[in-house]
DRENDO-1510 file (C-alpha; in Angstrom, 1 decimal, always signed):
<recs>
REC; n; res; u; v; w
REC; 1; UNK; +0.0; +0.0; +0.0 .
REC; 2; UNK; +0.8; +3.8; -0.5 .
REC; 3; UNK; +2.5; +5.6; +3.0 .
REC; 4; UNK; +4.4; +8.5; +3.3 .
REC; 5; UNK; +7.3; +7.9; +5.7 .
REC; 6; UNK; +9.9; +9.5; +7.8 .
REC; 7; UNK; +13.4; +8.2; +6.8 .
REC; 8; UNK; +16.9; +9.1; +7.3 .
REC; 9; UNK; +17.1; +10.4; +4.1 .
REC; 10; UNK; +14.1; +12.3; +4.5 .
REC; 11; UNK; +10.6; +12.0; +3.6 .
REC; 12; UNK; +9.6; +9.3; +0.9 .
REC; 13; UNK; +6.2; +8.3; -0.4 .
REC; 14; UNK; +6.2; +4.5; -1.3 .
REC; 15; UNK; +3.9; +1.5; -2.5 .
REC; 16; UNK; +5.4; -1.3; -0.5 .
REC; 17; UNK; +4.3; -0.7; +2.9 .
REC; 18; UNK; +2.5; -3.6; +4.5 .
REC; 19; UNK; +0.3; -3.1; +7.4 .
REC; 20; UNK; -0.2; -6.4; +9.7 .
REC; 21; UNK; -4.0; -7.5; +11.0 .
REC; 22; UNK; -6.2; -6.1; +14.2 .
REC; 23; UNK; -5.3; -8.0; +17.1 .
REC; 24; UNK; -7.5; -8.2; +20.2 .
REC; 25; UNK; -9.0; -4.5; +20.8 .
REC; 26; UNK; -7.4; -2.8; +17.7 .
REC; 27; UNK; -9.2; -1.6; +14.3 .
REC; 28; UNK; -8.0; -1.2; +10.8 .
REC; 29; UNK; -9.0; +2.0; +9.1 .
REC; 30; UNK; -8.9; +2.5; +4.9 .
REC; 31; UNK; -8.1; +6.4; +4.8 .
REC; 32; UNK; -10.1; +8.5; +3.0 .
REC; 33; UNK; -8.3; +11.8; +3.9 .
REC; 34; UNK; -5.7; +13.6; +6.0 .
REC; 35; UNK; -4.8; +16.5; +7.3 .
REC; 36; UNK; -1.2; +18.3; +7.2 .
REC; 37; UNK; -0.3; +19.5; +10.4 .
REC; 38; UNK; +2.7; +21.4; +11.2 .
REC; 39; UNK; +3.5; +18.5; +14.1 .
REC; 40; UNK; +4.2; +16.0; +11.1 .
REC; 41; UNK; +6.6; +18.9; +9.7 .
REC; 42; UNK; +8.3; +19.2; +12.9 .
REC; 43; UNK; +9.3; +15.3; +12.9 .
REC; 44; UNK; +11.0; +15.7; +9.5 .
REC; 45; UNK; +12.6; +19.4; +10.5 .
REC; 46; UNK; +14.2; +17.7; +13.7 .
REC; 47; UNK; +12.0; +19.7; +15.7 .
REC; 48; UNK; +9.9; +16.3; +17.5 .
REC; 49; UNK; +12.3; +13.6; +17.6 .
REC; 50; UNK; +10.7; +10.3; +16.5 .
REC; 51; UNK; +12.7; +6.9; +15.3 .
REC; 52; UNK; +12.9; +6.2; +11.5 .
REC; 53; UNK; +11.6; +5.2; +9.5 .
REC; 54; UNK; +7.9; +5.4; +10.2 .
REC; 55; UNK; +5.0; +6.4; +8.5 .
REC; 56; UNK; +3.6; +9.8; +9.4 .
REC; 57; UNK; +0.1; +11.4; +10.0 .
REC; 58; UNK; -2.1; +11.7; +12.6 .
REC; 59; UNK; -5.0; +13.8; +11.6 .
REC; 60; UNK; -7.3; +11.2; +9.5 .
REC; 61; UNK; -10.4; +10.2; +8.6 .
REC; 62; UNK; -11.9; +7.2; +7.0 .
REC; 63; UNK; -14.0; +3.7; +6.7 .
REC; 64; UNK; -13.4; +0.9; +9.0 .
REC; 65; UNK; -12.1; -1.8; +7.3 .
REC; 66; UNK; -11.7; -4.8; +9.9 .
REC; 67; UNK; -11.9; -5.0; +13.6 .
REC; 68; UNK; -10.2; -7.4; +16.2 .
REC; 69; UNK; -11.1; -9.9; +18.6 .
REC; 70; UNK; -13.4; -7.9; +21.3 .
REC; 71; UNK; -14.3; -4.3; +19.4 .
REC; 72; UNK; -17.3; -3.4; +20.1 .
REC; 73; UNK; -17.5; +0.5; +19.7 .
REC; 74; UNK; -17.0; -0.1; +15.8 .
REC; 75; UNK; -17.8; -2.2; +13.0 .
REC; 76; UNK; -16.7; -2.5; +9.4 .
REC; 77; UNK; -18.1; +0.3; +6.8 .
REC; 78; UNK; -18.4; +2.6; +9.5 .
REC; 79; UNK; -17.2; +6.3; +9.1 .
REC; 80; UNK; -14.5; +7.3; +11.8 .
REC; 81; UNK; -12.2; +10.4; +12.5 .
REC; 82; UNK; -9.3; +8.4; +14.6 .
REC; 83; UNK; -7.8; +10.0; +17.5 .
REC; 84; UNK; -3.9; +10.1; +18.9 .
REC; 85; UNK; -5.1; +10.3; +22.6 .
REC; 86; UNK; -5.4; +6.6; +23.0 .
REC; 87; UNK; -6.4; +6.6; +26.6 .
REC; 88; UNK; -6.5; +4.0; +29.1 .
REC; 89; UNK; -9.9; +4.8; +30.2 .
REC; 90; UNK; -9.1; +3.6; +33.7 .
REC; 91; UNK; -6.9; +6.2; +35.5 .
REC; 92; UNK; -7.6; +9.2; +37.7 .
REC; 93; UNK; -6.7; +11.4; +34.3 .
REC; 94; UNK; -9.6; +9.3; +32.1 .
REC; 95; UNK; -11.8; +9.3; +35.2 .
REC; 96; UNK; -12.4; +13.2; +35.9 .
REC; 97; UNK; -12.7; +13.8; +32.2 .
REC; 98; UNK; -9.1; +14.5; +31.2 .
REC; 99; UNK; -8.2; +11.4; +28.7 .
REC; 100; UNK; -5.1; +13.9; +27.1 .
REC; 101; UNK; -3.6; +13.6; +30.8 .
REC; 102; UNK; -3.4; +10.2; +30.6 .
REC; 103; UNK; -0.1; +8.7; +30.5 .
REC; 104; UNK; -0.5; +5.9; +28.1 .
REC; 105; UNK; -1.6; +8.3; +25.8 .
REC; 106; UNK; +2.5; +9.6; +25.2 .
REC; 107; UNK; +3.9; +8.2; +22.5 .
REC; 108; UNK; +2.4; +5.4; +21.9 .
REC; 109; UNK; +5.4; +4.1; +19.3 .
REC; 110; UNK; +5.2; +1.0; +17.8 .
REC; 111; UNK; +5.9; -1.3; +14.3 .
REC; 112; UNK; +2.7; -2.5; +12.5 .
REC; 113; UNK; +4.2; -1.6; +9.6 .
REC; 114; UNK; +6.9; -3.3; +7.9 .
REC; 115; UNK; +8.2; -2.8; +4.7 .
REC; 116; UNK; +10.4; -6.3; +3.1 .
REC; 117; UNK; +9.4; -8.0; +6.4 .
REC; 118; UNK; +12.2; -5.1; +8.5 .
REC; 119; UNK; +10.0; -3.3; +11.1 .
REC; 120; UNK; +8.5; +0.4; +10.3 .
REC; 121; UNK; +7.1; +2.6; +13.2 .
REC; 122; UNK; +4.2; +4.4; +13.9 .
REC; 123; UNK; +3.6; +7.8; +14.6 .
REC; 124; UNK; +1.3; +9.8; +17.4 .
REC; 125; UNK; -0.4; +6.3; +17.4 .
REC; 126; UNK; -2.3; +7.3; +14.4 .
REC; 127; UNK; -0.1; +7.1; +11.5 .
REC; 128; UNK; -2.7; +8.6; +8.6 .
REC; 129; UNK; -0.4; +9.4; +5.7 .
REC; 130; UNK; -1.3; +5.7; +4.7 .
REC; 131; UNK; -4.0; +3.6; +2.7 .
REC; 132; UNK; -4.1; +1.6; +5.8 .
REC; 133; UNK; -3.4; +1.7; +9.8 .
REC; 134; UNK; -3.4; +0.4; +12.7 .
REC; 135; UNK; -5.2; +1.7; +15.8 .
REC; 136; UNK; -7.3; +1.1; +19.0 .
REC; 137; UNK; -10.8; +0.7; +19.6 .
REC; 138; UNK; -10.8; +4.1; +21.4 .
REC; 139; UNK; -9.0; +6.2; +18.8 .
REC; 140; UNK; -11.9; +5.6; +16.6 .
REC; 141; UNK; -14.7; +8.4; +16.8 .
REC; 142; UNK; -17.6; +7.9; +14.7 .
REC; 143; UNK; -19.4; +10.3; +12.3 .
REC; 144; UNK; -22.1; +10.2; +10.2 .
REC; 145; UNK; -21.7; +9.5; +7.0 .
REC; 146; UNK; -23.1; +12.5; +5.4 .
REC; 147; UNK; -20.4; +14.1; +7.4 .
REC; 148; UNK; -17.4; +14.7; +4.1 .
REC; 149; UNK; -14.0; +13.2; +5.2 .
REC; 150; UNK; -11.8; +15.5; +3.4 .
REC; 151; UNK; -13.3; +17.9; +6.0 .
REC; 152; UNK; -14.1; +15.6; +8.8 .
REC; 153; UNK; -9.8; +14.6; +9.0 .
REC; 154; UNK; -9.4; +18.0; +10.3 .
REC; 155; UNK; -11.5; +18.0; +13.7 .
REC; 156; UNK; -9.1; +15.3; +15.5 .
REC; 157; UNK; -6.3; +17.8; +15.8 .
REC; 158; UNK; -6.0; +20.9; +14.5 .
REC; 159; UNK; -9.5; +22.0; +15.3 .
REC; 160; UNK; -9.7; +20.6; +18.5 .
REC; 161; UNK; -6.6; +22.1; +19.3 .
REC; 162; UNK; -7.7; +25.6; +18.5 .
REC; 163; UNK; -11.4; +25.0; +19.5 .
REC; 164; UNK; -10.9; +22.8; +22.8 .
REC; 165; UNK; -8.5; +25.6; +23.9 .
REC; 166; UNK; -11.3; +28.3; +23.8 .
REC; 167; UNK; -13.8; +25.7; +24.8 .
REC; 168; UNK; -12.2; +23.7; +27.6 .
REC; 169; UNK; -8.7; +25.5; +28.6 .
REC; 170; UNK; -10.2; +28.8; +28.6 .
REC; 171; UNK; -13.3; +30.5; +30.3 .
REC; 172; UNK; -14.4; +33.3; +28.0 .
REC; 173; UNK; -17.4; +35.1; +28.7 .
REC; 174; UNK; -19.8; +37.3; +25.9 .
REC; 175; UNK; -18.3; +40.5; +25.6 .
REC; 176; UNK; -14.7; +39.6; +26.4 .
REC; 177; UNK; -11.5; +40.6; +24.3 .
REC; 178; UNK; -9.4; +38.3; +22.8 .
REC; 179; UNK; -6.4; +37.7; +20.1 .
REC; 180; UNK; -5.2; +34.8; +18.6 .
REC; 181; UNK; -1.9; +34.6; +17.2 .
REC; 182; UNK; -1.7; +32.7; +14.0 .
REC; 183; UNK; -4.1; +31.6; +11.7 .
REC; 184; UNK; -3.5; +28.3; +10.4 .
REC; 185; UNK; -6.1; +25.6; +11.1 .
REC; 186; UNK; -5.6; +25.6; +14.7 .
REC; 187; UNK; -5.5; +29.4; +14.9 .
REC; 188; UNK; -8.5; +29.6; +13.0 .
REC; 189; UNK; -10.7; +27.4; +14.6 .
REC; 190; UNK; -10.1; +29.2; +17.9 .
REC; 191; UNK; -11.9; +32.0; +16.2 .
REC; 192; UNK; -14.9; +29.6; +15.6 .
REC; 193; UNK; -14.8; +28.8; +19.3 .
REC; 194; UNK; -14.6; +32.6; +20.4 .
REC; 195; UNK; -17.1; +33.7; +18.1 .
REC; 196; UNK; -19.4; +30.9; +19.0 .
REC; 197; UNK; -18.5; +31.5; +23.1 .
REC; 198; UNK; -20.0; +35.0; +22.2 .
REC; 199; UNK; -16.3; +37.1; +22.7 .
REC; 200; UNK; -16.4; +40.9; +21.8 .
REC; 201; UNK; -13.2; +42.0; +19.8 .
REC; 202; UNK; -11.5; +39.2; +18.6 .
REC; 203; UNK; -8.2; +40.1; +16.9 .
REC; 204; UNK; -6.2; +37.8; +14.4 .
REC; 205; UNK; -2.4; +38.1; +13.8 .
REC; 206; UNK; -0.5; +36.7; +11.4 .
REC; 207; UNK; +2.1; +37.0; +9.3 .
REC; 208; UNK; +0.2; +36.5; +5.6 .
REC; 209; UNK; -2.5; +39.3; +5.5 .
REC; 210; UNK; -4.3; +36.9; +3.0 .
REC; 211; UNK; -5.6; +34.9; +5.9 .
REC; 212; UNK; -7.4; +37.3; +7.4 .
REC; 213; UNK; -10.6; +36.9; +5.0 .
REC; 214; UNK; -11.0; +33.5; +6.2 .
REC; 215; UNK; -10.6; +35.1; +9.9 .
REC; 216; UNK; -13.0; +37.8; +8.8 .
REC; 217; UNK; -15.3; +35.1; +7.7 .
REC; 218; UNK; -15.0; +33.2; +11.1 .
REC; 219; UNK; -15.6; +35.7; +13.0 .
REC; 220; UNK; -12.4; +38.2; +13.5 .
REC; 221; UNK; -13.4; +41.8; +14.1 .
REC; 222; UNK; -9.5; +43.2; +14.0 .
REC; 223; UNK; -5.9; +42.4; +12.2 .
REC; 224; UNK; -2.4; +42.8; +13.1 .
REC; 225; UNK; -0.2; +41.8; +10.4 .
REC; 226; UNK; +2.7; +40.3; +12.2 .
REC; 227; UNK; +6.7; +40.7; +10.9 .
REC; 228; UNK; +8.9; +43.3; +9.5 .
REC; 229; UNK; +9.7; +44.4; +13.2 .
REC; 230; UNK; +5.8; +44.7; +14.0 .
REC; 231; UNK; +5.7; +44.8; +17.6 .
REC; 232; UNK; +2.4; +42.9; +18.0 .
REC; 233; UNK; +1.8; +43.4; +21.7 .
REC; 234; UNK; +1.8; +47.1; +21.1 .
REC; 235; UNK; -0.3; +46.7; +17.6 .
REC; 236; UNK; -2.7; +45.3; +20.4 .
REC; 237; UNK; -2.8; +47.6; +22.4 .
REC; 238; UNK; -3.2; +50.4; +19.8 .
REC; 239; UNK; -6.3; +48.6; +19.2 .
REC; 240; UNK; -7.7; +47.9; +22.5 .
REC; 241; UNK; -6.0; +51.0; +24.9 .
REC; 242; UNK; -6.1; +51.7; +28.2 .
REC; 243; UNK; -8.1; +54.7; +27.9 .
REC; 244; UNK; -8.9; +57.4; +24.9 .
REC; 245; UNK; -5.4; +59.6; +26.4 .
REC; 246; UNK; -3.1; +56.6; +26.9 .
REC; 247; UNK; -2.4; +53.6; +25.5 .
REC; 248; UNK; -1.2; +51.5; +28.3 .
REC; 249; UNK; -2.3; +52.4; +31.9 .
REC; 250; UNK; -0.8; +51.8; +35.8 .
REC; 251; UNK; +0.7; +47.8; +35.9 .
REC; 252; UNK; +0.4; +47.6; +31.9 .
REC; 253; UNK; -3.4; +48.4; +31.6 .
REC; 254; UNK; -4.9; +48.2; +28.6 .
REC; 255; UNK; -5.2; +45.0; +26.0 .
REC; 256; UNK; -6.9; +42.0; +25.6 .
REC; 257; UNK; -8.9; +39.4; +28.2 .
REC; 258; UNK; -7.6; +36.4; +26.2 .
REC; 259; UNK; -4.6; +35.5; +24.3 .
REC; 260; UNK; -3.8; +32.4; +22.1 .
REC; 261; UNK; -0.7; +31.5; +20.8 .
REC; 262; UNK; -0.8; +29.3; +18.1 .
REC; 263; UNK; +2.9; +29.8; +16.5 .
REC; 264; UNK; +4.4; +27.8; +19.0 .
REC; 265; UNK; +7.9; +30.4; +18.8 .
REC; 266; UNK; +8.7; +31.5; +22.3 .
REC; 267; UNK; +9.9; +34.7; +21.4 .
REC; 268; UNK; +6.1; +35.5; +19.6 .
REC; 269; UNK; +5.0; +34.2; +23.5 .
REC; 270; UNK; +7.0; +36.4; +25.2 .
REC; 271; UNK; +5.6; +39.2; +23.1 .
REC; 272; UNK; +2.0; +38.6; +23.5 .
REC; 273; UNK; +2.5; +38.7; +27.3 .
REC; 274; UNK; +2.6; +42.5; +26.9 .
REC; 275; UNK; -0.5; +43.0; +25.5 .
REC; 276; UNK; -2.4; +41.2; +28.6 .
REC; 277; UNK; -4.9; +43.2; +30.1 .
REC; 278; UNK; -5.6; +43.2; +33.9 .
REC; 279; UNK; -6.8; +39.6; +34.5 .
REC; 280; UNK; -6.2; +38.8; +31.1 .
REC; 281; UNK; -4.7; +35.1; +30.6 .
REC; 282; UNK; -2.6; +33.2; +27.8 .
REC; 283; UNK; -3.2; +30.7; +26.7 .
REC; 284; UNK; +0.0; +28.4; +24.9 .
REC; 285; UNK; -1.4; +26.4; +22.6 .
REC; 286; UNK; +1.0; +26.0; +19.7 .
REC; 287; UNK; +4.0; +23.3; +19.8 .
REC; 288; UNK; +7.7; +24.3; +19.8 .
REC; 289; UNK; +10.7; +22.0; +20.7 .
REC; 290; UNK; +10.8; +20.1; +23.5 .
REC; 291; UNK; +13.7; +22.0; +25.4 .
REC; 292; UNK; +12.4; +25.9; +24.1 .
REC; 293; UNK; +12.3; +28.1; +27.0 .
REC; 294; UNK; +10.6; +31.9; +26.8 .
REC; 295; UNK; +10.7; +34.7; +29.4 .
REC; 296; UNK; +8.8; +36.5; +30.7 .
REC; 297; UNK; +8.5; +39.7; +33.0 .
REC; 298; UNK; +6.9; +38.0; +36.7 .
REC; 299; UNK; +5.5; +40.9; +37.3 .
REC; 300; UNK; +3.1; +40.6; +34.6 .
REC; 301; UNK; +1.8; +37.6; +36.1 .
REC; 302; UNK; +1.8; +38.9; +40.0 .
REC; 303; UNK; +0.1; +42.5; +39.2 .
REC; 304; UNK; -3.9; +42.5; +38.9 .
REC; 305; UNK; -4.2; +38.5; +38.2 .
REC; 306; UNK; -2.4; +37.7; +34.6 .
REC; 307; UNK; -2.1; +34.3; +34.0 .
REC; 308; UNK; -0.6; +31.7; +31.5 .
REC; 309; UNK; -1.7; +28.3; +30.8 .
REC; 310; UNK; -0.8; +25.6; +28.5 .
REC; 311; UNK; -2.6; +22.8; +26.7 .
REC; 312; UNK; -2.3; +19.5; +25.3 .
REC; 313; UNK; -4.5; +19.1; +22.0 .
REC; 314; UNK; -6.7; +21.7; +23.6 .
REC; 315; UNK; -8.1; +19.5; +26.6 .
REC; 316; UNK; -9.5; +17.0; +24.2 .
REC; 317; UNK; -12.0; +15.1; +25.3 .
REC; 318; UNK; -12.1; +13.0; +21.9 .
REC; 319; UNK; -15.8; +10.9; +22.0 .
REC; 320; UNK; -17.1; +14.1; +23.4 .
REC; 321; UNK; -15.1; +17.2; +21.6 .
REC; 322; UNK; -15.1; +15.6; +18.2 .
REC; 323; UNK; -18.4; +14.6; +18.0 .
REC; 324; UNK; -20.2; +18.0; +19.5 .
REC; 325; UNK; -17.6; +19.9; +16.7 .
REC; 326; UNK; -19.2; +17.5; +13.9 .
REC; 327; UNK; -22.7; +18.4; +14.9 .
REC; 328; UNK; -21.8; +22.4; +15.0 .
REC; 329; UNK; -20.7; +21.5; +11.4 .
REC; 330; UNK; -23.6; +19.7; +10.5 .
REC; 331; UNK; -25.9; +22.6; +11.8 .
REC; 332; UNK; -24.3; +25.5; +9.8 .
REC; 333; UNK; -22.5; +26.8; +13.1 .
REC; 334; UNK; -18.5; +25.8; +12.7 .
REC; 335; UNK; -17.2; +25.8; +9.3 .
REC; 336; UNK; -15.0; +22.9; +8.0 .
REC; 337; UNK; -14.8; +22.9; +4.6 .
REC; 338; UNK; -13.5; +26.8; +4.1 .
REC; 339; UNK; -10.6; +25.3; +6.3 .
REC; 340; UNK; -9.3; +23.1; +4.0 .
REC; 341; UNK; -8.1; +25.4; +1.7 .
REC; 342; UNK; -7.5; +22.2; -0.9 .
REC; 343; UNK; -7.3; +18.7; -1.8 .
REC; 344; UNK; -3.9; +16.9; -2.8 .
REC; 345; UNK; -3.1; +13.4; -3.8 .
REC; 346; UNK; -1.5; +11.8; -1.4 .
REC; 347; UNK; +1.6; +11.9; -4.0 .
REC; 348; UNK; +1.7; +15.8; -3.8 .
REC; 349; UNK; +2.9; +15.4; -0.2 .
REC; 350; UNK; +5.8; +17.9; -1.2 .
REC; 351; UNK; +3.8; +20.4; -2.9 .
REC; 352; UNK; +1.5; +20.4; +0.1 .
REC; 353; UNK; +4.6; +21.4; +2.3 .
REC; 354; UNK; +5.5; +23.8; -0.1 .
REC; 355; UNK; +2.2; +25.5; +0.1 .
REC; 356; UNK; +2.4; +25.6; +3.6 .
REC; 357; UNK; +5.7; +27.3; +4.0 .
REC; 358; UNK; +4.8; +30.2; +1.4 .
REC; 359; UNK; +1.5; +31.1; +4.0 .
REC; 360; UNK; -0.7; +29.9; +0.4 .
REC; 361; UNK; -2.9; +27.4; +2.9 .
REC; 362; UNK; -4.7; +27.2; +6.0 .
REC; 363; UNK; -4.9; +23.5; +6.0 .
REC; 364; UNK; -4.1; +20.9; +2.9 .
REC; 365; UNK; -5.8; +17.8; +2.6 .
REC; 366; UNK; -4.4; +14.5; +1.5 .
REC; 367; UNK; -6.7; +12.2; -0.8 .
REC; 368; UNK; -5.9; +8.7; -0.3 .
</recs>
């Protein structure tokens, strides 16, 4: 079958990849579709280390192909989004409503892929970029089959990500200010969530001043276009001062009640922490390297109740999250298929990477 892989000499799209059968509690999914998020690009820039070779992916949709001894939750022909939080389902984490806390839900590496009978690994647990994989019962969310799965493959990751941060990391009430920091699929579908969690002013930033449409569209009210020496937190600011005479006020008044930061680059963090308002909190959603550090002034934090919080695939709780995000869809309230900005064959991985790094796409799609 047709996979995209990590390797040691890069990435390589190949036929021969074999995929072994569902053991006891595991499914097989034929992929329809997959998303390309900027986590899969970070395995091949160095960025998330991972073992090679192994076949990439993790944001898919598709049909259920075959099921092993003791699934239950799924049968074949059924439509499923799959999941990389492959929780226990048994610990304190899974108990109280947190499956993304649960530890068994890390990693998650293993070989069912081979390729000549030498073992090929996984990836997130999910491995999409494939005609075929391997996962558990619990990864698999079901959707109804109206539901399309060129948009459906999105809602797993990046728009939970950006959604569950608004909707379950953050408490935004109607009325209240917020910014989110680039507008990719994540960054976008946090403006879904804020418009839909009734947010005043809700200012986009980004680099590419062509994604603000779509943010318009979502529900943005404001733009910052970011680079060139921009100094975003005071762009902020400028839109939301402290009063009509000054633009920041006593302990850095003035700003937004909400921040997310999508771009994952500490020094865009560190920025963003200037244009908190009193209260105001930020939340650090996007992914950078495993040993980045940022910094931070403390007495942001300690004058008039700033915060910052971080979140794991935006508190995900999949069964739930995915599911109430699909019906949204369904009802003409959260838009999926202006997020997937377009369709490539799953041999145009390069040209989808392309497109990503020249700011042409919010999110591209693979076809398989």
């Amino acid at each position: 079958m047709r996979a995209i892989l990590h390797t040691a000499n890069g990435v390589e799209t190949r036929d021969d990849v074999e995929v072994r059968d569902p053991e006891v509690g595991e499914v097989l999914v034929r992929i329809a579709a997959s998303g390309v998020c900027h986590s899969d690009v970070s395995v091949l820039e160095g960025v998330i280390e991972w073992p090679a070779p192994a076949v990439l992916g993790h944001e898919g949709a598709g049909i259920v192909e075959k099921i092993g001894a003791g699934v239950t939750a799924v049968k074949p022909g059924d439509h499923v989004v799959i999941t990389t939080i492959a929780a226990c389902g048994m610990c304190r984490y899974c108990q109280t409503g947190h499956p993304n806390r649960c530890r068994q839900t890390l990693g998650n590496r293993s070989t069912p892929f081979s390729i000549g009978g030498e073992p090929v690994w996984n990836f997130a647990g999910a491995s999409t970029y494939a005609e075929l994989t391997l996962v558990k019962e619990i990864q698999c969310v079901t959707i109804p089959e109206d539901v399309p799965l060129t948009s459906a493959c999105l809602v797993p990751c990046g728009v939970t990500t950006g959604a569950g941060a608004v909707f379950n990391r953050a408490n935004v009430l109607p009325g209240q200010s917020a910014a989110v920091i680039g507008l990719g699929g994540v960054g976008l579908s946090a403006v879904q969530a804020l418009r839909l969690k009734g947010a005043g002013r809700i200012v986009g930033v980004d680099t590419v001043p062509g994604k603000f449409d779509l943010a318009r569209q979502f529900g943005a009210t404001d733009f910052v276009q970011a680079g060139n020496g921009v100094d975003v937190a005071d762009e902020i600011r400028g839109l939301l001062p402290f009063s009509d005479i000054t633009k920041v006020g006593p302990a850095g008044a003035g700003g937004v009640d909400w921040i997310f930061e999508c771009t994952g680059v500490p020094a865009v963090l560190e920025n963003a922490m200037e244009a908190l308002d009193w209260g105001g909190t930020l939340i650090a959603v996007g992914q950078p390297s495993q040993t980045a550090t940022a910094t931070i002034r403390i007495a942001n934090l300690l004058q008039c109740d700033r915060g910052i919080l971080g979140t794991r695939a935006g508190g995900i709780r999949p069964h739930e999250d995915i599911r109430a995000i699909i019906e949204l869809y369904r009802h003409g309230r959260f838009d999926l298929d202006a997020l997937v900005s377009k369709v490539y064959a799953s041999d145009r991985f390069d040209e989808v990477l392309t497109d990503m790094h020249q700011g042409r796409i919010a999110r591209g799609v693979l076809a398989f």
